[in-house]
VODO-799539 format. One record per residue: residue in one letter; x, y, z of N, C-alpha, C in turn; chain. Coordinates in pm, whole numbers. Example, Ala and Ser with C-alpha at 12.3 -4.5 7.8 and 13.67 -1.06 7.14 Angstrom:
BEGIN
+--------+--------+--------+--------+--------+--------+--------+--------+--------+--------+--------+
: residu :    n.x :    n.y :    n.z :   ca.x :   ca.y :   ca.z :    c.x :    c.y :    c.z : chaine :
+--------+--------+--------+--------+--------+--------+--------+--------+--------+--------+--------+
:      a :   1319 :   -569 :    780 :   1230 :   -450 :    780 :   1320 :   -330 :    780 :      A :
:      s :   1285 :   -225 :    708 :   1367 :   -106 :    714 :   1290 :      3 :    787 :      A :
+--------+--------+--------+--------+--------+--------+--------+--------+--------+--------+--------+
***
This chain:
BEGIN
+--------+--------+--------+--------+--------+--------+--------+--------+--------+--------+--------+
: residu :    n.x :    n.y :    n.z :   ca.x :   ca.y :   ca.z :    c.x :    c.y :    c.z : chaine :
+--------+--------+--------+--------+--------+--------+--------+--------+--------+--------+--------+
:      x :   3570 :   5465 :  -1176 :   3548 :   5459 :  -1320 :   3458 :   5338 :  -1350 :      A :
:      x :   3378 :   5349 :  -1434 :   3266 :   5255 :  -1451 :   3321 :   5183 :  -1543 :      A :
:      x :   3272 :   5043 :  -1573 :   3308 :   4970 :  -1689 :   3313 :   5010 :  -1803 :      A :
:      x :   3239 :   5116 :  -1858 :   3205 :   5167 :  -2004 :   3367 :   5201 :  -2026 :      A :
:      x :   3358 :   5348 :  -1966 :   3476 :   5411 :  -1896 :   3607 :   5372 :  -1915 :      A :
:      x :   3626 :   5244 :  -1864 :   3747 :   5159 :  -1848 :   3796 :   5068 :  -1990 :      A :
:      x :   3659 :   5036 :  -2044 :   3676 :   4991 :  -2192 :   3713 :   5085 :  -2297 :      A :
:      x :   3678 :   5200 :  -2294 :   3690 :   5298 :  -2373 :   3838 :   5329 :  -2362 :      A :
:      x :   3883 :   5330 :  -2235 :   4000 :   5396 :  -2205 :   4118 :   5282 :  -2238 :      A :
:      x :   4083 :   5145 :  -2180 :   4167 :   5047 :  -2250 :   4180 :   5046 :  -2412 :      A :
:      x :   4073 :   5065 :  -2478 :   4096 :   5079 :  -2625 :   4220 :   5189 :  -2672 :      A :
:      x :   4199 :   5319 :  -2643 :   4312 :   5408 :  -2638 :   4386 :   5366 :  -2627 :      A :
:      x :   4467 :   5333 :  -2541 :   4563 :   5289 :  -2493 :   4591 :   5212 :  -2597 :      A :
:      x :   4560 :   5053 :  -2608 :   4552 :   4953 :  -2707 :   4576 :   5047 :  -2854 :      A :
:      x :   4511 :   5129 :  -2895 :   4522 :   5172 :  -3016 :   4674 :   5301 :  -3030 :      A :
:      x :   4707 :   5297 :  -2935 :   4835 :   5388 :  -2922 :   4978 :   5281 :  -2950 :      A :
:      x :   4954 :   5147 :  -2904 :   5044 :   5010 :  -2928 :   5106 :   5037 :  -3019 :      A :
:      x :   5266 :   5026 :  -3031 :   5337 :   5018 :  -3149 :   5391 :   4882 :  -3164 :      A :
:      x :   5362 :   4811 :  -3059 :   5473 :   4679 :  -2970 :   5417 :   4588 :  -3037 :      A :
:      x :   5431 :   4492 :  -3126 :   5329 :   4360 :  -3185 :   5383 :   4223 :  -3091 :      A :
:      x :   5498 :   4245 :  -3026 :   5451 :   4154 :  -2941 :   5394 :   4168 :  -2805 :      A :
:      x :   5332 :   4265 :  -2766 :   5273 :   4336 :  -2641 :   5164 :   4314 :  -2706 :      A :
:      x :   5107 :   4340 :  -2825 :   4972 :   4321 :  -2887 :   4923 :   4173 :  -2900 :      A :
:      x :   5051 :   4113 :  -2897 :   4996 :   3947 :  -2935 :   5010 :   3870 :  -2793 :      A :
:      x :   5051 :   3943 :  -2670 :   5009 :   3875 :  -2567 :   4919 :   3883 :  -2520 :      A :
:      x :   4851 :   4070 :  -2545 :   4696 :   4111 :  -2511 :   4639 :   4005 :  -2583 :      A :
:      x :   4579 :   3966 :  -2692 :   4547 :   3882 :  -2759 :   4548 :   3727 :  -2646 :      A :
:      x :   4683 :   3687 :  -2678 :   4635 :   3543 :  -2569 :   4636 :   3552 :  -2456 :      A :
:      x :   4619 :   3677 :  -2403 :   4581 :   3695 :  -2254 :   4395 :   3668 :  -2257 :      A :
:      x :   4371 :   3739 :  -2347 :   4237 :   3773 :  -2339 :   4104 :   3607 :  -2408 :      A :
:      x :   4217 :   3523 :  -2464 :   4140 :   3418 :  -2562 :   4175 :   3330 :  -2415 :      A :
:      x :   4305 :   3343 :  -2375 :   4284 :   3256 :  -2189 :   4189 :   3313 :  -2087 :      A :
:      x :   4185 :   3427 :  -2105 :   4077 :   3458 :  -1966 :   3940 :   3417 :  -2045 :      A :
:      x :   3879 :   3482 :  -2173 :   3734 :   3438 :  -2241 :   3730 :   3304 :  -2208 :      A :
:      x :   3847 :   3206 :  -2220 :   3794 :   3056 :  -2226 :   3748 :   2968 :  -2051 :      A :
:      x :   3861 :   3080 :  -1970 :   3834 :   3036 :  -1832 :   3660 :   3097 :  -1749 :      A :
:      x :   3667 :   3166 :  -1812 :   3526 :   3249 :  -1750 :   3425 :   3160 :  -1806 :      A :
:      x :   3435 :   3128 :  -1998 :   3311 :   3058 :  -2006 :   3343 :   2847 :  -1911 :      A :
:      x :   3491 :   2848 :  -1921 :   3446 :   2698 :  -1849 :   3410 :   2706 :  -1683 :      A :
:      x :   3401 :   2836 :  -1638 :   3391 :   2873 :  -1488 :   3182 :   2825 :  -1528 :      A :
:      x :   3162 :   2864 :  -1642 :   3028 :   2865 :  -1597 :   2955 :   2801 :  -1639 :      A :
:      x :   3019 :   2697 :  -1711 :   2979 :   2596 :  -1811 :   2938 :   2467 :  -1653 :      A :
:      x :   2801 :   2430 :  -1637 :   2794 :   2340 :  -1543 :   2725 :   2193 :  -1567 :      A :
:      x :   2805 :   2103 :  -1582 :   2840 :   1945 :  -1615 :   2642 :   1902 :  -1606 :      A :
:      x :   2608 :   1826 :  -1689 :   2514 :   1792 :  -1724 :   2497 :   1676 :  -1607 :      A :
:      x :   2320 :   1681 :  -1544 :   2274 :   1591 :  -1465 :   2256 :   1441 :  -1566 :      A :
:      x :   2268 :   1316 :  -1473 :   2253 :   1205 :  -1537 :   2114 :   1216 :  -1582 :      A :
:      x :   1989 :   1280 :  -1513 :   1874 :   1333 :  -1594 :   1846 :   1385 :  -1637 :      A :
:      x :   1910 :   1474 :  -1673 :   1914 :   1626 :  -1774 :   1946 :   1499 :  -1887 :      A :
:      x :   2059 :   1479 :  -1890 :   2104 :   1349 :  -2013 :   2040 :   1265 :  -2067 :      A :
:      x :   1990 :   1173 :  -1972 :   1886 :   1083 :  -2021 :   1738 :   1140 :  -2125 :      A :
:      x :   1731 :   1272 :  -2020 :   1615 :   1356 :  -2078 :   1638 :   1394 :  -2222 :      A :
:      x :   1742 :   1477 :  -2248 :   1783 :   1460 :  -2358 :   1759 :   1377 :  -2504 :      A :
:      x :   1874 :   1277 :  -2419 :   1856 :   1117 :  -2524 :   1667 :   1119 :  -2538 :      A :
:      x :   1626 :   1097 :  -2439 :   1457 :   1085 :  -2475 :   1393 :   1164 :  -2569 :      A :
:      x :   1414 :   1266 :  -2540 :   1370 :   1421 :  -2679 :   1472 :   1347 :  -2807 :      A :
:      x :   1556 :   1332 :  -2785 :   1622 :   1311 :  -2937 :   1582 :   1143 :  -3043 :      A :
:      x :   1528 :   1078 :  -2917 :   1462 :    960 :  -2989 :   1296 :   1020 :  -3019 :      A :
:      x :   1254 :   1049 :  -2949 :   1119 :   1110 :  -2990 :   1125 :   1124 :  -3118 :      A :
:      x :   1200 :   1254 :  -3111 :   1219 :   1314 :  -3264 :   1226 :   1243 :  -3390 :      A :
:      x :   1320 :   1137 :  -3337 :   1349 :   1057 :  -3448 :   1222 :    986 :  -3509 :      A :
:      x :   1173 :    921 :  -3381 :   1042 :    861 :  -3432 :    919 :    948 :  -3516 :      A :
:      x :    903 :   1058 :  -3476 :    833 :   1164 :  -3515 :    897 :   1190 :  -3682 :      A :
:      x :   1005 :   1177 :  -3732 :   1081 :   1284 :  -3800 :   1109 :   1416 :  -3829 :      A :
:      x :   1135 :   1431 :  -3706 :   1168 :   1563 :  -3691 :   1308 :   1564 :  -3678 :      A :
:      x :   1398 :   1529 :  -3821 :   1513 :   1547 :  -3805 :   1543 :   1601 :  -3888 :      A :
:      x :   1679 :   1706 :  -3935 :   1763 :   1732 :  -4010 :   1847 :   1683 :  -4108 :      A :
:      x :   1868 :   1643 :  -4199 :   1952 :   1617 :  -4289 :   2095 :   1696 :  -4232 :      A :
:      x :   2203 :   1642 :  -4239 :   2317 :   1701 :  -4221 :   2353 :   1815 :  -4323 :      A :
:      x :   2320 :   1768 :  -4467 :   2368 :   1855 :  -4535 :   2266 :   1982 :  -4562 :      A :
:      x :   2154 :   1980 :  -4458 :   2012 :   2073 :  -4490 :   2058 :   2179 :  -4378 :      A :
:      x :   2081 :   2083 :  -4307 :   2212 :   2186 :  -4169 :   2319 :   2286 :  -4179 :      A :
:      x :   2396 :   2202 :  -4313 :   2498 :   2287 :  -4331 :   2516 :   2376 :  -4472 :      A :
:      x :   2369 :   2372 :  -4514 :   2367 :   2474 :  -4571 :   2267 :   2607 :  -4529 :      A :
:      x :   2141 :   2569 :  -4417 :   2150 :   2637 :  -4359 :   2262 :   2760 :  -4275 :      A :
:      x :   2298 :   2685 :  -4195 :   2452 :   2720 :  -4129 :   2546 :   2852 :  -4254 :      A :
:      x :   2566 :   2766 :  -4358 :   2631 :   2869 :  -4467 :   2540 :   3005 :  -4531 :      A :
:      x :   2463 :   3016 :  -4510 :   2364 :   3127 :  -4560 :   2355 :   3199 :  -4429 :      A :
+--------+--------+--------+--------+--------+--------+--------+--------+--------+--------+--------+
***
């Protein structure tokens, strides 16, 4: 059975659930595995990747090429 397949068929299933606490462990089963997979692939920043960084972000500054916080977060809200 192919992945499509297997999702489709887990949904069924899932949507047949009468159990809310069988539903609320699927739930933090699934927010523990999403969080382990993305820190499996999340890979720790080089001390030059970093520095590099910091360098682009002073640039900027000097340049002004910065954001206002609140130009951010109303971007962000729209």
């Amino acid at each position: 059975m192919d992945l499509e397949s297997r999702k489709i068929s887990f949904i069924q299933e899932f949507l047949r659930l009468q159990n809310e606490e069988i539903i609320e462990g699927l739930e933090q089963l699934l927010r523990k595995k999403k969080a382990e997979v993305v820190e499996k692939n999340i890979a720790p920043m080089t001390l030059e990747e970093f520095n590099d960084e910091i360098d682009q972000a002073m640039e900027g500054s000097k340049n002004n090429r910065m954001i206002e916080v609140a130009e951010l977060r109303e971007k962000y809200n729209k």
